[in-house]
N, C-alpha and C positions, 0 to 999 in steps of 0.2 A: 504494500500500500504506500502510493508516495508520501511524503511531509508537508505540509500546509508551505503554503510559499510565503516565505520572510522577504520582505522589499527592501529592507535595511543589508541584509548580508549579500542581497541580488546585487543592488548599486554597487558592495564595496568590492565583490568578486568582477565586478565589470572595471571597476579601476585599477583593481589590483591586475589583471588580464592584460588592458594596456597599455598601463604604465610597468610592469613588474613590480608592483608594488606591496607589502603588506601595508594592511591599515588596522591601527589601531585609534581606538576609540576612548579618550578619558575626560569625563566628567565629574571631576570631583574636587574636594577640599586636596593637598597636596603635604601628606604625611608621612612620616619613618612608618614603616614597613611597607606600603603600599610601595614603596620603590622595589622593595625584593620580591614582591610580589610581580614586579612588572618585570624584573628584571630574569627572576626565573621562568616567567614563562616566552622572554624574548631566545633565553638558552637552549630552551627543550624545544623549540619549534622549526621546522623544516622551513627557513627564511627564504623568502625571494632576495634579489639584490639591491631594495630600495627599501624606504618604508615612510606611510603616511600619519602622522600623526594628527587627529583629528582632537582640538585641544580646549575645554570649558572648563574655567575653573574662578573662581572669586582668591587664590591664592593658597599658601600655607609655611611648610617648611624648607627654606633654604638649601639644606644639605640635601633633601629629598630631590628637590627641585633638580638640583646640580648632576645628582647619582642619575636619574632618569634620562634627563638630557646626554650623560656621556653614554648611559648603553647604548643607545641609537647610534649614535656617534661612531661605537667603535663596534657593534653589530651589524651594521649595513653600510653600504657604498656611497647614498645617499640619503639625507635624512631632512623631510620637508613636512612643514607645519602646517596647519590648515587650521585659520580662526574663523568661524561662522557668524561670534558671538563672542561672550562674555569670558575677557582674559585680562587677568591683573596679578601684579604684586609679584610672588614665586613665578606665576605660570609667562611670564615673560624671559624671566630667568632663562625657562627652557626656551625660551624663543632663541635669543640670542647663541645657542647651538648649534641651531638649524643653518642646513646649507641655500635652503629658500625660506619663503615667508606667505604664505597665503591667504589675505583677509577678505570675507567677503563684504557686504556692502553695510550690516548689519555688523560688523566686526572691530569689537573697540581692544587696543591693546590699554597697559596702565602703568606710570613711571617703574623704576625699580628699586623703590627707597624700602626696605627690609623692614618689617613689621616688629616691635615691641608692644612686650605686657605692660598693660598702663599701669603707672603706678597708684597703687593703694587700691586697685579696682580690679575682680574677677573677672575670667575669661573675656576679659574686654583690652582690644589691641590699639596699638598709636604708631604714627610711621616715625624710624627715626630721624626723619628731616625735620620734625615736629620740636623736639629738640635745640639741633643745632639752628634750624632757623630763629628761633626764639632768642639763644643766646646773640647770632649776629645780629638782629634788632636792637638787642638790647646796647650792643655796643656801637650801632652805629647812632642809635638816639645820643647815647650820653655824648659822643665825641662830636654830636652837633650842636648838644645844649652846650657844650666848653667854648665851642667855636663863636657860636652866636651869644651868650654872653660876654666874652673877651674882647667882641669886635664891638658891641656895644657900649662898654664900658670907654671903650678907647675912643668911639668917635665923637660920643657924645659929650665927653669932659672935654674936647677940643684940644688935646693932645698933653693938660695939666695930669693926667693920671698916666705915669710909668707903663713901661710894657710888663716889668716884674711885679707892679701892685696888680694891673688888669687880668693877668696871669692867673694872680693867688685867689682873688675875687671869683674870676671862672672857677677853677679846680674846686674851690670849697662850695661851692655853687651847683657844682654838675656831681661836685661828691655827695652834698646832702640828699640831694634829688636820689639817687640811683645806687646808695649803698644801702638802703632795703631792699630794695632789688634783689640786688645780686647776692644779699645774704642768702633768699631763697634757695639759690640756684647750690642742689646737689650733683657737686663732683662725680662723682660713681655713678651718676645716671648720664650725664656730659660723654662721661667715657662708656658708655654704655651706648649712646647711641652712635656716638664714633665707629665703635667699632662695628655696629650692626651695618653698617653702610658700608664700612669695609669687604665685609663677607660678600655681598650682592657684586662689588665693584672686581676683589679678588677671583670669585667663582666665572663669573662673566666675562673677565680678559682669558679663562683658560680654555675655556667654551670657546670663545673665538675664533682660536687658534684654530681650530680643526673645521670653525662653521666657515669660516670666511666672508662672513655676511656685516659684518657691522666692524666700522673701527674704533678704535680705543677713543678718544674726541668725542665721536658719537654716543660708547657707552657710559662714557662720566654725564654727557648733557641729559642723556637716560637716566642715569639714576638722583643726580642732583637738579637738573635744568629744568624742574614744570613745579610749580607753584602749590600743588595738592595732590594725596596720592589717589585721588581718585580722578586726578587730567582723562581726558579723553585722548588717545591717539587713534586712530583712524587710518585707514589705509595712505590717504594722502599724507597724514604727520609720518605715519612707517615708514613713506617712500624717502623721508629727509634722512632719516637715520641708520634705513640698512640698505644694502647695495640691491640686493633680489628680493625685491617684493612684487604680487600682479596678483591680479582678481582668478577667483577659482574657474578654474575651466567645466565643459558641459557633464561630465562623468562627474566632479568637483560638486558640483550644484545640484545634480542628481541625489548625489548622496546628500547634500546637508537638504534637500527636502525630504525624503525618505525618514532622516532624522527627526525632523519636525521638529518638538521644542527643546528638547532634546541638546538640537545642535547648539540654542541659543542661550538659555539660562542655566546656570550652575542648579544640580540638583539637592535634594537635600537626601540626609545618609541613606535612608532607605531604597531609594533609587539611583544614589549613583553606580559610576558604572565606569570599568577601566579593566579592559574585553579587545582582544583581537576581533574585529566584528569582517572578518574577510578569511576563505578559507586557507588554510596552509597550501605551498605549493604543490606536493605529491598528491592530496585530497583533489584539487582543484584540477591538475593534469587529469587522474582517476578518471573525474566526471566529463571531462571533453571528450578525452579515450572512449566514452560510456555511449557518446552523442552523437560520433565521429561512424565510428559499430554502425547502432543504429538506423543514420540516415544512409550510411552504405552498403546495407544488407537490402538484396534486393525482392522486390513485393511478389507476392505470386498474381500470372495475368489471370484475368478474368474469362471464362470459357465462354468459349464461342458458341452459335444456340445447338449446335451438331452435338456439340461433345458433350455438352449438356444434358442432350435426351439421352446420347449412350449411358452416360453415368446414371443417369437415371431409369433408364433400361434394367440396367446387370443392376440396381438396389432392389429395383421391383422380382427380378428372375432369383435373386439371392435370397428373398427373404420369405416366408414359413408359407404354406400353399395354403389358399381362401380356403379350399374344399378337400382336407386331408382325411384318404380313403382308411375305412377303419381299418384296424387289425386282428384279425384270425386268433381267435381263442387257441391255445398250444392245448391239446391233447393229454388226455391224464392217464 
């Protein structure tokens, strides 16, 4: 009895066919194990020589991020992304591995400023730009309050007020202002976001290396250069930053419709989903081989009206007689 027909794994064996491609499918948050989990079943499978990574995710873990992106990397020849929809935070991370970039029109990428636990608050996250931006505000206010009192002092005495009294005036001035301030500010969270920007910036130059799609210029303006970590990038902002980016092609489009919503909104745990959704290559040969048979096995003709009555003839002469003569009682 055949199997009910899947539309989702039609589309992906129809790309996977043309392109040589595997596709794999992940929609989800981005966390330690889920990488070994992708990664062992990247090991155990009879790989084509590319692979499509079809990618939804609102973000997650770093290291994960990193580990996933380098299997692709260094399990296949080519290794191309495909954004339909909703990608930020980690899941750019892995963007920036890929040897192409594929967004469709509905397709937002998100800076790559590394997510922290807020302080004093559960399970609730803050980007580390949150941070360091704060602090450069705060220095560049006070080094304007210094400024602009100093200049004021000085032009408005008409030049009877010294440059070292005008000085001292600022500095105690721009001190009282902004040394509650900066008492606030904990050290250990300063270097805390420091360094989480690091990780994004570090993981992402080694990524590079092998994706060759983005360069270093480009990934620091990525990870520092947009204003909120929830900026929109967009295929046209993609095109400024990586060198291979273009809209998904007809087989591309196929599949993110098949997907449906799927392709476009991160799901929540009970539905996500992070699934080879395209057959392996020996399965897939299998069924062509199966199809190939099939349409070249050839039909029997249909009989002509002659041969028709003959066979129909010898069934009539062959089979049990209307009017069978009794049989003779045997003798006792």
């Amino acid at each position: 009895m055949s199997s009910k027909p899947d539309p989702i794994s039609d589309a992906a064996n129809v790309l996977a066919e043309k392109y040589d491609t595997d596709v794999f499918h992940y929609n989800s948050k981005i966390e330690r194990n889920f990488d070994d989990k992708l990664i062992s079943a990247c090991c155990k499978r009879d790989k084509r020589k590319n692979v499509t990574l079809v990618l939804t995710t609102e973000g997650g873990d770093p290291d994960a991020s990193y580990r996933i992106a380098r299997c692709f990397q260094e399990e296949y020849e080519h290794f191309t992304c495909l954004v339909p929809g909703y990608c930020k935070s980690s899941g750019t991370l892995i963007l920036t591995g890929a040897h192409e970039l594929v967004i469709d029109d509905a397709g937002e990428l998100g800076p790559l400023d590394v997510q922290m636990t807020k302080k004093d608050e559960l399970w609730e996250m803050e980007s580390g730009l949150t941070v360091t931006s704060a602090l450069k505000a705060l220095q560049e206010s006070a080094s304007t309050a210094f400024e602009q009192s100093f200049l004021s002092v000085k032009f408005k005495s008409g030049g009877s007020v010294t440059f070292k009294t005008a000085a001292e005036f600022a500095m105690r001035l721009s001190t009282g202002l902004f040394t509650p301030i900066f008492q606030q500010i904990d050290p250990m969270r300063v270097g805390e976001a420091s360094r989480a920007q690091a990780i994004g910036l570090h993981y992402s130059l080694r990524l590079r290396i092998k994706g060759r799609n983005i360069s270093e210029v480009s990934l620091k303006n990525l990870i520092s250069g947009y204003p909120s970590h929830g900026f929109v990038i967009d295929r046209t902002e993609a095109e400024n930053l990586f060198d291979d980016v273009r809209e998904p092609n007809e087989e591309e489009k196929s599949l993110i419709k098949s997907l449906g919503e799927l392709a476009f909104e991160p799901m929540h745990e009970s539905r996500q989903i992070r699934e080879f959704i395209s057959d392996e290559r020996s399965k897939q040969n299998v069924k062509a081989s199966s199809a190939r048979d099939s349409a070249s096995r050839p039909k029997p003709k249909p009989l002509t009206p002659v041969a028709r009555e003959g066979v129909e003839r010898k069934n009539d002469d062959s089979g049990p007689s209307a009017n069978p003569e009794p049989q003779e009682a045997s003798a006792n």
